[in-house]
Structure formats: structure tokens, C-alpha cells
BAZALUM-377930 format. One record per residue (C-alpha): residue in one letter; chain; x, y, z. Coordinates in steps of 0.2 Angstrom, whole numbers. Each point is the difference from the previous one (the first is absolute). Layout:
! BAZALUM-377930
<node "A","A",<X,Y,Z>>
...
***
This chain:
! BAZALUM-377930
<node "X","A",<226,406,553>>
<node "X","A",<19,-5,2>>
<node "X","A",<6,-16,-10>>
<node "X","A",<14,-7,14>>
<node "X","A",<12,-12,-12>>
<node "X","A",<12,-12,8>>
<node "X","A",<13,-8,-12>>
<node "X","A",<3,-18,9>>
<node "X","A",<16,-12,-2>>
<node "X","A",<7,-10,13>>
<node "X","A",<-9,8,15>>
<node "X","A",<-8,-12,6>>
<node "X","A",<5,0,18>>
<node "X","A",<-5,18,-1>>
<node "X","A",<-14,2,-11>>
<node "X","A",<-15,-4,12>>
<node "X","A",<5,16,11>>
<node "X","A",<1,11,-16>>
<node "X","A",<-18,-6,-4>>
<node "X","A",<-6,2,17>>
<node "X","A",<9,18,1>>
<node "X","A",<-13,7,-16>>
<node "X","A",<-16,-10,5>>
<node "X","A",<2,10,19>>
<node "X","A",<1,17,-8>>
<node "X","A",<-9,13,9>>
<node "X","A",<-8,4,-19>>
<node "X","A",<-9,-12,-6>>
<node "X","A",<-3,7,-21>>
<node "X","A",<14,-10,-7>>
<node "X","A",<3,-16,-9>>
<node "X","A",<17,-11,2>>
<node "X","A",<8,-8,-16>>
<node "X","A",<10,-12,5>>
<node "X","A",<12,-5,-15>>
<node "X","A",<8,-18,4>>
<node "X","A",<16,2,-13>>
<node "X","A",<1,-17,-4>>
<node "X","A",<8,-4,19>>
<node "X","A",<6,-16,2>>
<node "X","A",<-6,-4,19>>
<node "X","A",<-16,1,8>>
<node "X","A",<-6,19,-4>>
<node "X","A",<-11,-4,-14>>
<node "X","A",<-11,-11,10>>
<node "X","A",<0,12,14>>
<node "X","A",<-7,13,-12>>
<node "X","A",<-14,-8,-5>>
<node "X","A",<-3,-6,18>>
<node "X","A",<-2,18,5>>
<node "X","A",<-12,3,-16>>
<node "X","A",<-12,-11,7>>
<node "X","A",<0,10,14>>
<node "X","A",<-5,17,-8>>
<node "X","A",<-7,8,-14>>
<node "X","A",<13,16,-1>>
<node "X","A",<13,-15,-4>>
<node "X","A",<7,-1,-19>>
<node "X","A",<12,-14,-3>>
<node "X","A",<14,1,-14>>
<node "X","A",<11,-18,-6>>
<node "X","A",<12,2,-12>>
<node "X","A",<16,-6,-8>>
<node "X","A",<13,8,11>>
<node "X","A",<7,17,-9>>
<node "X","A",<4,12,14>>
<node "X","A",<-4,13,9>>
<node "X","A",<-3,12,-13>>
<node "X","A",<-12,-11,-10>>
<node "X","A",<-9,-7,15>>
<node "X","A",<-5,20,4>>
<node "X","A",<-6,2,-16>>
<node "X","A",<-9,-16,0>>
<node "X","A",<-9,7,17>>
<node "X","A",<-2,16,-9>>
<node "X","A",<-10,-8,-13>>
<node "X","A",<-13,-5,10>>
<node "X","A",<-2,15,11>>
<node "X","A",<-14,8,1>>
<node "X","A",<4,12,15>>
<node "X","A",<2,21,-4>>
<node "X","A",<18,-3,10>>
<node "X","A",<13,-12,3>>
<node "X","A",<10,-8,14>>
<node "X","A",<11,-11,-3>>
<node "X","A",<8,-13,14>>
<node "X","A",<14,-13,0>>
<node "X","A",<-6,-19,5>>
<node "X","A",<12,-1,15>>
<node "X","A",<-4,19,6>>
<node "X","A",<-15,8,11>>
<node "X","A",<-10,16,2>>
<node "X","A",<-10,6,16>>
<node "X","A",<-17,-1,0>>
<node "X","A",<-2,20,-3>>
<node "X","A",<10,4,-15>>
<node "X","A",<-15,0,-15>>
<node "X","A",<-8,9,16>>
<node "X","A",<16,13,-2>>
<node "X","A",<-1,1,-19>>
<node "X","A",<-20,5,0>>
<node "X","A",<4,13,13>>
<node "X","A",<14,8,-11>>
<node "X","A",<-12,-2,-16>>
<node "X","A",<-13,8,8>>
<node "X","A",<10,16,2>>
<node "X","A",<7,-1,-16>>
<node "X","A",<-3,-13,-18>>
<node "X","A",<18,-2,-3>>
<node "X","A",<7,-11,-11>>
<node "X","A",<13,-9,14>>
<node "X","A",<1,0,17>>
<node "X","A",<18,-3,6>>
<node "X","A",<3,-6,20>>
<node "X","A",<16,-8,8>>
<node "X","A",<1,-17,5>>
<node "X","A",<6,-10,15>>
<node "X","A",<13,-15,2>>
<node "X","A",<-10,-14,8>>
<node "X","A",<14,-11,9>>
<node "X","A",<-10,-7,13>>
<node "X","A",<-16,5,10>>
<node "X","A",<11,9,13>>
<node "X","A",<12,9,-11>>
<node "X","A",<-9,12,-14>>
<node "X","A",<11,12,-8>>
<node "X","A",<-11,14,-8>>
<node "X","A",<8,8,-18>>
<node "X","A",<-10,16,-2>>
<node "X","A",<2,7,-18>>
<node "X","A",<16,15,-1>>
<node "X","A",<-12,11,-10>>
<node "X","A",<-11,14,10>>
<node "X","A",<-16,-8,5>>
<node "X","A",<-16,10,-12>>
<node "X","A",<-9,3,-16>>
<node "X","A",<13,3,-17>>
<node "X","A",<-10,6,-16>>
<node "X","A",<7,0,-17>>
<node "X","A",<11,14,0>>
<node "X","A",<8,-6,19>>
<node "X","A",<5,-17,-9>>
<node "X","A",<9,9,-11>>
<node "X","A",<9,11,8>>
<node "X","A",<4,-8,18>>
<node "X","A",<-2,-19,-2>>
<node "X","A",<4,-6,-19>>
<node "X","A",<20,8,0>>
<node "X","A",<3,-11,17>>
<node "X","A",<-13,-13,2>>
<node "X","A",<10,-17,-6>>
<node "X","A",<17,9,8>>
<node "X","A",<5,11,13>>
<node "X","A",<16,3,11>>
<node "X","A",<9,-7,9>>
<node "X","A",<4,-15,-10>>
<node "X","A",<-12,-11,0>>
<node "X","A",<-16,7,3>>
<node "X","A",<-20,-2,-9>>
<node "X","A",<-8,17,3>>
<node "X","A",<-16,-9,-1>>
<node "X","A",<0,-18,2>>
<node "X","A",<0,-11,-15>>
<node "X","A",<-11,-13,9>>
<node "X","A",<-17,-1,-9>>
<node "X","A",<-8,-9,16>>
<node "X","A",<2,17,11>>
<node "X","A",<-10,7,-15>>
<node "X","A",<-19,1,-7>>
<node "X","A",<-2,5,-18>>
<node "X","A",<-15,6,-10>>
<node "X","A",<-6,-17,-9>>
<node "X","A",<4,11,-18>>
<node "X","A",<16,4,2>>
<node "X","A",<7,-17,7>>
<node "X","A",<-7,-7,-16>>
<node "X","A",<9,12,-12>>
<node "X","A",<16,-4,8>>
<node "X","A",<0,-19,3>>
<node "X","A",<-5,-3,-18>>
<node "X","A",<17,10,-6>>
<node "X","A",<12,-13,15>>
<node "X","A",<7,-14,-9>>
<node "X","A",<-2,-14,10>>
<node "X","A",<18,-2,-1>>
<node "X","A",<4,11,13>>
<node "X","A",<4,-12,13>>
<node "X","A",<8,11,13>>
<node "X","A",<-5,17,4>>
<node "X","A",<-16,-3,-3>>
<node "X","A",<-7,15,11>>
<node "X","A",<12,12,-7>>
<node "X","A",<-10,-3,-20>>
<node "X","A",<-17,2,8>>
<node "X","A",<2,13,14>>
<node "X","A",<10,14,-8>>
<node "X","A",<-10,0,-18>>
<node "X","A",<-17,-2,10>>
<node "X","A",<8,16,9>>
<node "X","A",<5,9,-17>>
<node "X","A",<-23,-2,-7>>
<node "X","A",<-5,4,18>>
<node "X","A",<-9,17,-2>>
<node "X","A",<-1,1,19>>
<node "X","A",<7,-9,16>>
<node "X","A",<-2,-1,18>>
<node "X","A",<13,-6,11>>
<node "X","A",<-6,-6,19>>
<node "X","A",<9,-5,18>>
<node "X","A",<-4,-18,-1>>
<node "X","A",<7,-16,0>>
<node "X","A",<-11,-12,0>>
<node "X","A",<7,-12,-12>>
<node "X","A",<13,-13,6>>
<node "X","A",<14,-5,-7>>
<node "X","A",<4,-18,7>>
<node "X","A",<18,1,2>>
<node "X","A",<1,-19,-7>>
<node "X","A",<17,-7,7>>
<node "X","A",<-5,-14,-17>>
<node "X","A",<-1,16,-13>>
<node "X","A",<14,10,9>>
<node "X","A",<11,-17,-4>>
<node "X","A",<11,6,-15>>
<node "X","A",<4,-10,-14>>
<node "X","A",<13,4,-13>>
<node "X","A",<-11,5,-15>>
<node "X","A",<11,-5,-16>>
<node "X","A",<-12,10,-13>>
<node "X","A",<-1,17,12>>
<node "X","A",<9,10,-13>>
<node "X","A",<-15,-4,-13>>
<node "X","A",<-14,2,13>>
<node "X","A",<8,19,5>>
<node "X","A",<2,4,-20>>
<node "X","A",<-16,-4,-3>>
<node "X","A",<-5,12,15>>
<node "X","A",<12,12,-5>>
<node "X","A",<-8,2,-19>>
<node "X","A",<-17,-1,6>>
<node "X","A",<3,16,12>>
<node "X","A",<10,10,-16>>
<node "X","A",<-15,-4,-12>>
<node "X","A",<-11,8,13>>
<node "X","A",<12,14,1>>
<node "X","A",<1,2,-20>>
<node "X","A",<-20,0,0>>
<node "X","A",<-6,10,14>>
<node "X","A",<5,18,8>>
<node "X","A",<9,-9,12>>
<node "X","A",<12,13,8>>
<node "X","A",<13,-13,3>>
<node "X","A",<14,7,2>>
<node "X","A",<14,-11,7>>
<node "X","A",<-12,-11,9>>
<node "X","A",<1,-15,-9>>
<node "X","A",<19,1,-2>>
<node "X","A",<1,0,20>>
<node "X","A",<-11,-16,2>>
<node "X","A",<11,-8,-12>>
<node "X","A",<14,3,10>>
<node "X","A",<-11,-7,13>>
<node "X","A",<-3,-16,-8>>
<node "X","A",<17,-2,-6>>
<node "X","A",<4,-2,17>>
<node "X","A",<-13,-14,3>>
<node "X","A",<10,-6,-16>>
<node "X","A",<13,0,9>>
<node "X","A",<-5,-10,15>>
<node "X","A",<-9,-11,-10>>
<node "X","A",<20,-7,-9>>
<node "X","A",<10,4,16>>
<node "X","A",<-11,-6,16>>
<node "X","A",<-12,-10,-9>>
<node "X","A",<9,-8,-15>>
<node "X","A",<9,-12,16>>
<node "X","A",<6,-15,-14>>
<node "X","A",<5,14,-17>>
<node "X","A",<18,3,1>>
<node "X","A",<7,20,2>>
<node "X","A",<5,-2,-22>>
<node "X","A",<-18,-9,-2>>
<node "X","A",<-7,17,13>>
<node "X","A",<9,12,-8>>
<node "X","A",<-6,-5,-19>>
<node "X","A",<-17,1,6>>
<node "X","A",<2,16,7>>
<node "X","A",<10,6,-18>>
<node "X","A",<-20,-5,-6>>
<node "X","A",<-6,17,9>>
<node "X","A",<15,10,-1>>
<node "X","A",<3,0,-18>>
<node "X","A",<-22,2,-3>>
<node "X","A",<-2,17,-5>>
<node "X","A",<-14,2,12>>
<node "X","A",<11,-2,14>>
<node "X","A",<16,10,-6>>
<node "X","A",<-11,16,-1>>
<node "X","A",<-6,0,15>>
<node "X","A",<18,-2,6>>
<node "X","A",<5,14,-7>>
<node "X","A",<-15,11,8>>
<node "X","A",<-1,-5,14>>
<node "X","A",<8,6,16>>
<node "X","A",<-2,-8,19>>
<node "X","A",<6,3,17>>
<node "X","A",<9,-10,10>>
<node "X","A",<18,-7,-1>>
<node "X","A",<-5,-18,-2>>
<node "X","A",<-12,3,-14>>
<node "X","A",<10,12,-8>>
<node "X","A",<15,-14,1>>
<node "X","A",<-13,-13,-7>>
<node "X","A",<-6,14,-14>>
<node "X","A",<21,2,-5>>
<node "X","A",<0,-20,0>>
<node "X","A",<-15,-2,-12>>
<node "X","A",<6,16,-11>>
<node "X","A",<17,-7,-1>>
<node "X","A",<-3,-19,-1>>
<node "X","A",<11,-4,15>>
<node "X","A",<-11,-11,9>>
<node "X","A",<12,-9,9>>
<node "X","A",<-3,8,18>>
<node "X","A",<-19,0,-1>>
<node "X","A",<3,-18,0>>
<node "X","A",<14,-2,13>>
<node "X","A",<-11,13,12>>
<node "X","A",<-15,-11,-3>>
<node "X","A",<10,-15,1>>
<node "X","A",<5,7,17>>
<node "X","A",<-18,2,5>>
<node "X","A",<-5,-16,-5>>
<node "X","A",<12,-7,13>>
<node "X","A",<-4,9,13>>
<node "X","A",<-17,-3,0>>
<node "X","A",<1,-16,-1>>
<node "X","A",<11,-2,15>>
<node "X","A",<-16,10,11>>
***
């Protein structure tokens, strides 16, 4: 049996569908836990409407604490061998347990890793198949052809295997070990903790051509916000993923280094594009926060991209001369605006 869990907070305009997406499945052996997050609107009595309506239904309320406690509050109560998990405001096509048994059948594996597609609107669908080879990876093919490169490969920046645990199906087991090791403060990245240390226990995978889940491109989530405690959310990712290093036979390599660099630039369009009322002395302190962080100067040091632009912005953040990266985005800002 699969235990579907779907992490609710402020979906309401979006969660009916979701439901609806996982009562249609082709595969009927499954129970839906629907973890309500303490949201605020009307998705908590929606939950318990669809309940009534059938018997594979679990409901969940609690205080809200994120993403990472609301999975493991659905993980609790799971009783299926595998798990699926799906966001509130996102859907799946009615075959994709149908596509997971399939793949089991041929071989027990401990996850099942597919791509994904962009849901814009009924008329524009944008499939996102995974980069790595399509097939069955034992023990000893994870080590030596997906641990090295799977959270970053070339050119700059790029997932060899997508982070995203709703593309995913894990064995019940192993999704436990690793969620009760996630602190629940990891407010950003949230994927990346599960994904790549579920990856790292996994004796065996299989990686299929489907995309069945979609991925609403919410134009309300895709709405960015300055985020004044970003630096403390990526730390907090940051130390999680080197204590997984430090503890397993992670062949890491410079790995995490490179997807520093790549959040240090969301860093930096978080206090240049976002940050629209800090002045550039208040931007530029706050980006000292991650330029002076250890953490942050290593992976400067080691790590090398292409490009003239990001090796310009790469010299800006080694040297601390942050002045053009805020003209340049200064610039952009204006000219986007006048569009």
C-alpha cells in the first residue's frame, strides 16, 4: 500500500483539485493523509469534508511548524510500505501509483525517482524529465555513477537528480530514518535534506520517463518577498548537509561548495532585487553576514564557474566590492519596471 501525504497551508483555492487528483488514481491500494498545518483559511474544514467522503482519508490539525514537521507528522501515521508525498496547491495524473507498481513489480527498490512537469495552465504543460539515464541503479551503481554528482553537476547550476521529493516514491523505512534526523528548522531547502540522504540509505533505485506530478506554477508562490532571515534558513541547510557528509560515505566531493555558491546568489537577489526599501550600506552589511561565514568563504575559494557575468559576480563576492552587483541590479530593476 502507498501512504500519499499532503502538507496543507494556504492552498485553499487549490486544495480540492489535489484531493480529487489522488481519489482518481488508476490504483486504488492507497490511503491519503491530509496534514492541515495549522492554515489559517478554509483548508481545515475542507479536509474533513473530504473525510466524510472516504475511508482511505486520514486528517492531520496542528499548530503550524512547517513543512518539515508537517511530513513527519504525516509519516507518523503512515501505515503504507511506500510514500508519496504531494504539496496542497499541486496535482498528479490519475496513473502515477499505477506507474510506481509497475516499476515495483520489476524491481523492490527503495526509491523511484521521475521528472516532473510545470502546470501553467490547461493548455501549456511543460514536461521536466529527470537528466539522469532512465533504469535500475543497485548499490554499487550509486556509488560509483550518482553519489559524486547527484546534488551538482555542470554547467552551473544544475541537480543531476532532482531534489524534489514529490517526483519521488521512497520505501516507507527509509523516509522514516531520515526525517527523524531533519530539524524542523530547515525552512528552505526542504527537498534537498530529504532527497539526497534518503538517496545516500537507498540500497537500490529505479529512475522512470514520467511526469506525472504537476507542479502549479502558482503566479501567488512565484511572488517573491525579501526574506530578512535567509541567511539563518541556508546555515541551517548548509550544516545539516555537512553533518550528513561527516556521518555517511558520502563521496561529496565539491558538491555542496557549488550549491552554496548557488544559494549565495539567491542571497544575493534576495538584498539587491528584493530588499526594494534597505539602502546599498544596509544591502551590503547584510551580505558581509555571508561573505565573512566560513561556510561561505570555502566554497569561494573552491569553487570555479563559467561565464563572465558569474565569474564577475564570483570577483565581487571574493573581494567585497559589491557596488556594481547593485548598480547592475539597480539598472534591471528600472528597466523592468518601465515594460
Amino acid at each position: 500500500m502507498y501512504s500519499i501525504i499532503v502538507p496543507i497551508y494556504k492552498v485553499e483555492k487549490y486544495l480540492p483539485r489535489c484531493i480529487e487528483s489522488v481519489l482518481a488514481q488508476t490504483y486504488k491500494d492507497f490511503e491519503l493523509i491530509l496534514v492541515d498545518d495549522g492554515s489559517p483559511d478554509g483548508c481545515s474544514s475542507i479536509c474533513e469534508q473530504y473525510k466524510k467522503r472516504d475511508s482511505r482519508i486520514k486528517t492531520i490539525h496542528k499548530e503550524n511548524g512547517g513543512l518539515v514537521s508537517a511530513r513527519k507528522a504525516g509519516l507518523e501515521i503512515a501505515s503504507g510500505d511506500y510514500i508519496c508525498f504531494v504539496d496542497g496547491d499541486d496535482f498528479i495524473s490519475c496513473d502515477m501509483l499505477e506507474n510506481y507498481e509497475n516499476t515495483l513489480n520489476s524491481n523492490k527498490v527503495d526509491v523511484i525517482c521521475t521528472g516532473y512537469s510545470r502546470y501553467f495552465n490547461e493548455d501549456k504543460i511543460v514536461s521536466m524529465p529527470q537528466k539522469i539515464k532512465n533504469g535500475f541503479y543497485n548499490k554499487n551503481d550509486l556509488q560509483t555513477q550518482i553519489y559524486h554528482r547527484m546534488l551538482s553537476v555542470k554547467p552551473f547550476y544544475n541537480f543531476y537528480i532532482f531534489p524534489s521529493v514529490c517526483s519521488k516514491c521512497f520505501r516507507k523505512q527509509i523516509a522514516d530514518l531520515v526525517y527523524r534526523d531533519i530539524p524542523n528548522n530547515i525552512s528552505l531547502g526542504e527537498d534537498v535534506a530529504a532527497t539526497y540522504a534518503i538517496l545516500l540509505k537507498a540500497n537500490s533505485i529505479s529512475v522512470i520517463d514520467y511526469c506525472g506530478y504537476m507542479y502549479r506554477q502558482n503566479p501567488d508562490s512565484m511572488t517573491h518577498t525579501y526574506d530578512k532571515n535567509l541567511h539563518e534558513k541556508i546555515r541551517n541547510l548548509i550544516v545539516y548537509l555537512k553533518n550528513i557528509e561527516a556521518s555517511t560515505d558520502w563521496a561529496v566531493g565539491n558538491q555542496i561548495n557549488e550549491y552554496i555558491i548557488f544559494l549565495l546568489f539567491l542571497a544575493k537577489d534576495n538584498e539587491f532585487w528584493y530588499n526594494q526599501d534597505g539602502s546599498y550600506h544596509d544591502k551590503k552589511m547584510h551580505m558581509k553576514k555571508y561573505l565573512n561565514d566560513p561556510l561561505f568563504k570555502k566554497a569561494l575559494k573552491n569553487v570555479k564557474i563559467e561565464g563572465w557575468k558569474n565569474k564577475f559576480i564570483l570577483y565581487c563576492f571574493k573581494t567585497g566590492f559589491l557596488l556594481p552587483i547593485n548598480m547592475y541590479q539597480a539598472i534591471s530593476q528600472r528597466r523592468r519596471n518601465n515594460e
